[in-house]
C-alpha positions in Angstrom: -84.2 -4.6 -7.5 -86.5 -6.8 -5.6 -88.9 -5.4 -2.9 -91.0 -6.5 -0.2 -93.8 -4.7 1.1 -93.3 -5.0 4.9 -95.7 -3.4 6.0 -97.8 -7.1 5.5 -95.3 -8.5 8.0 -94.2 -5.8 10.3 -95.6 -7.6 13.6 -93.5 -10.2 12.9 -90.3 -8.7 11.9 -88.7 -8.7 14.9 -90.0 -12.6 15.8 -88.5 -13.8 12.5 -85.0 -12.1 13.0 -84.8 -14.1 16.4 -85.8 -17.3 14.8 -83.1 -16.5 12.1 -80.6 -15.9 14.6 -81.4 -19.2 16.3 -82.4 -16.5 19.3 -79.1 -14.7 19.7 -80.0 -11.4 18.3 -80.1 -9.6 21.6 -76.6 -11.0 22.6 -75.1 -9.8 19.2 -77.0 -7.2 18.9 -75.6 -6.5 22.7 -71.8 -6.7 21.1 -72.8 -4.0 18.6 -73.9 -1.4 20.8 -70.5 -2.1 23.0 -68.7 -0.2 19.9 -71.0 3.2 20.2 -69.3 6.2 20.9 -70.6 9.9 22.1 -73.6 10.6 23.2 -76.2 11.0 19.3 -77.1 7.8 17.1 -78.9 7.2 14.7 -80.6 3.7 14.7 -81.0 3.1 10.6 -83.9 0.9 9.6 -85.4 0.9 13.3 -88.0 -0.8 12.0 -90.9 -1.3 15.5 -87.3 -0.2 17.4 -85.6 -3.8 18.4 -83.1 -1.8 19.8 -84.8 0.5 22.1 -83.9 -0.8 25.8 -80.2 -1.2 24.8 -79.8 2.2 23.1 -81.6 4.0 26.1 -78.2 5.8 27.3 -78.2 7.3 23.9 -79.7 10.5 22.5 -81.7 8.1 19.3 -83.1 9.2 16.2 -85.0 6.1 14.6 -85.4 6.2 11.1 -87.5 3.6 8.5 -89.1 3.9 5.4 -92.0 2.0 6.6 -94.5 3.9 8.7 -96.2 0.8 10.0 -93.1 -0.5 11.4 -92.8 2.9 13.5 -95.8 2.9 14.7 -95.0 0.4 17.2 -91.6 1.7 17.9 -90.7 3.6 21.5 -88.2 6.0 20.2 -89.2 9.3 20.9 -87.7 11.2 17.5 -89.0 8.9 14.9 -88.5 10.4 11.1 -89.9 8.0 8.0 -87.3 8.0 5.6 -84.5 5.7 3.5 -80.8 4.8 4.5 -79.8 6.3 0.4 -81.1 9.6 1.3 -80.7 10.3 5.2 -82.7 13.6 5.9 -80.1 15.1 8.0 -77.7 17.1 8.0 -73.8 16.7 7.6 -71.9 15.4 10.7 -74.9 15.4 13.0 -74.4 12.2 14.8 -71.4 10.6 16.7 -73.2 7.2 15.6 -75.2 5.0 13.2 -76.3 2.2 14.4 -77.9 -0.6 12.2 -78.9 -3.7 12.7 -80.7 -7.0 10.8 -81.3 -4.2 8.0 -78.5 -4.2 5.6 -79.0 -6.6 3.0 -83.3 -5.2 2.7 -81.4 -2.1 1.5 -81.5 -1.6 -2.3 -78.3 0.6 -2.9 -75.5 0.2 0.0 -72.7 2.1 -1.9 -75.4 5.3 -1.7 -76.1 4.4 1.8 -72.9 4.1 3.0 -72.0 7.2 1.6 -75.1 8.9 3.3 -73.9 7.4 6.5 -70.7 8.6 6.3 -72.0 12.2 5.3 -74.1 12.5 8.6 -71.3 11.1 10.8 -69.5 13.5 13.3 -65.6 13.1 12.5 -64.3 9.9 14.6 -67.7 8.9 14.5 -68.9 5.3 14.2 -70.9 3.2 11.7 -72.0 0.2 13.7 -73.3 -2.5 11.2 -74.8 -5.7 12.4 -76.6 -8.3 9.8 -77.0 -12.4 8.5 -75.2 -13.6 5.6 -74.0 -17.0 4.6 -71.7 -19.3 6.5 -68.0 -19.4 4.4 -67.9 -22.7 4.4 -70.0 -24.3 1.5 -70.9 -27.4 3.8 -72.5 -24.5 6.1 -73.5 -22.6 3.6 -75.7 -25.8 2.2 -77.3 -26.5 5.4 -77.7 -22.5 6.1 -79.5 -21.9 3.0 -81.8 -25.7 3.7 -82.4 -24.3 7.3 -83.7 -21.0 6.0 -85.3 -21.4 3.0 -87.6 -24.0 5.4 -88.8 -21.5 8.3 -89.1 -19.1 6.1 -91.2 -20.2 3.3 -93.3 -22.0 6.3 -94.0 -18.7 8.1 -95.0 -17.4 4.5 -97.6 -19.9 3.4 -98.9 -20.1 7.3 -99.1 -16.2 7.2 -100.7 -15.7 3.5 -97.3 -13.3 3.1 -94.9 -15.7 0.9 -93.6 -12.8 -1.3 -92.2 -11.3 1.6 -90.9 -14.3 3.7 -89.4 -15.4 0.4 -87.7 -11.7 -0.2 -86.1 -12.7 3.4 -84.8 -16.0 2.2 -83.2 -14.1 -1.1 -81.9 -11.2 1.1 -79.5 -13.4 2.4 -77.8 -13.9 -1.2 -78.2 -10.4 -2.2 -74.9 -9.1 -1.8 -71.4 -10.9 -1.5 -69.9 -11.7 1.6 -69.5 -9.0 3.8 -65.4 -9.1 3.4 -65.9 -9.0 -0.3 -68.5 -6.2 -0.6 -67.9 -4.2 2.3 -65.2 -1.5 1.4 -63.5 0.7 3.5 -63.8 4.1 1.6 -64.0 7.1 2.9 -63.8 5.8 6.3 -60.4 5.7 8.3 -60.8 2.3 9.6 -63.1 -0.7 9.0 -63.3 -3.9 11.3 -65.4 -6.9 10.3 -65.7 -9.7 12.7 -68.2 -12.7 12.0 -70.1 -14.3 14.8 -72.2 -17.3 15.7 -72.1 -21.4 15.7 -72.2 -21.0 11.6 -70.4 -17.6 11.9 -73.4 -16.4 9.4 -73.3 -13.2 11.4 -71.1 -10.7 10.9 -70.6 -7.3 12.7 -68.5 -4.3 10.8 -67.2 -1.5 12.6 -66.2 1.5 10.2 -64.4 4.6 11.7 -65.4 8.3 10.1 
């Protein structure tokens, strides 16, 4: 599979996910955090820890497989690691919580079967990411729209392998109602979001 090397771009992570959301990534990032439950979660691919002030009622674990990214997070228990092998052990938090993330991760049928193993029962996976607009009109001008910032940030910043693994992230993976299956889980909600409803939030239930 592709990869990116992030650590060139980890001050601007954040920045480019707000661009890419057209600067609603708090607000639906906001929506997310409404579906917690408990009091434990673990925030998967915190990356520098976008989520920090909303997830501040909440006992956090941040994990990310890139140490330059958590270097600039606030979290207080901070663990380096990957979403297809969660060092934890089974049923030890009443939440995951992940966010903007998904589609960098390189197997999401091991991950999602990592997430459900360190789930409490009833516990809830929380999934918020970008994808493509369903319509293909949408989809066209989505893909124009991105492809442009993106590949500009990349030649501005010297780091065009890794603004371009961005663009192709997007495409990685089919829609979210096509590739996300419910499993294991008891119940799984997907529910798209946005002008081009290229967001999508997904909701499983251990």
């Amino acid at each position: 599979s592709e990869k990116a090397n992030f650590s060139n771009i980890y001050k601007f992570y954040d920045l480019i996910n707000t661009l890419l959301t057209l600067g609603f990534d708090k607000s639906w990032r906001d929506k997310a955090i409404n579906n917690l439950t408990g009091s434990s979660v673990l925030d998967l691919g915190s990356g520098t820890g976008a989520a920090y002030n909303q997830l501040l009622n909440y006992e956090t674990t941040a994990i990310d497989p890139d140490e330059k990214m958590l270097e600039l997070n606030n979290f207080e228990n901070k663990v380096v690691g990957s979403a297809e092998n969660l060092p934890f052990e089974n049923n030890s938090f009443d939440n995951v919580f992940c966010s903007f993330v998904w589609r960098n991760i390189s197997d999401t049928k091991k991950a999602l079967n990592e997430v459900y193993r360190v789930l409490s029962p009833g516990g809830k996976f929380v999934l918020l990411d970008m994808t493509r607009p369903k319509n293909f009109f949408l989809r066209s001008v989505h893909k124009i729209g991105t492809f442009s910032v993106l590949h500009l940030i990349g030649l501005f910043t010297f780091n065009l392998q890794e603004y371009r693994f961005l663009y192709r992230s997007l495409d990685f993976y089919p829609q979210p109602e096509n590739h996300l299956m419910k499993g294991n889980f008891s119940d799984l909600k997907i529910k798209r979001m946005g002008i081009f409803n290229f967001v999508y939030l997904a909701v499983f239930t251990k």
